[in-house]
Steps between C-alpha positions, in 0.01 A plus 500: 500500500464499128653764278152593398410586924807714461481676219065537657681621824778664403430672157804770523831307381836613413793250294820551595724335314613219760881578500421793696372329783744184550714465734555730759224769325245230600504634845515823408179479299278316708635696832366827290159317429472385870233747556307507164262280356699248285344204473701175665490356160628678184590317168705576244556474099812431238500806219750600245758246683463651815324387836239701677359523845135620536455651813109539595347826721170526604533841510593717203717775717727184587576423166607825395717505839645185387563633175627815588746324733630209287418600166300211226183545316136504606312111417236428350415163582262460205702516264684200613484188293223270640761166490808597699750273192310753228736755395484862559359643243 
């Protein structure tokens, strides 16, 4: 699946900065999104010297649970660089 099929499929995306789901919060996130639509594949970008995880929801309700449970910032996939080794701008 190509990040262009999810971010077609799966339009509603939240970073979280990816320190907050290592370790033993890994579980704890994707037990919460066992029954909503995240997408099996999610991505992720490098920003002001921090990693993020992109997690993907086809529906919009499920992002804003996710959000409301774990906290990070609503994506916009668009406004990603188009070469993954570009900067963020």
């Amino acid at each position: 699946m190509t990040k262009s099929a999810v971010d077609r499929g799966w339009p509603y995306q939240v970073a979280l900065e990816a320190r907050l789901s290592m370790g033993d919060r890994y579980y704890t996130v994707h037990y919460f999104c066992k029954e909503l639509s995240l997408c099996p594949r999610g991505h992720g970008f490098y920003r002001d010297g921090k990693d993020f995880n992109v997690y993907c929801f086809a529906e919009r309700e499920h992002a804003e649970q996710f959000r409301a449970k774990f906290g990070g910032e609503l994506h916009d996939a668009t406004l990603e660089p188009r070469w993954w080794r570009q900067p963020w701008r």
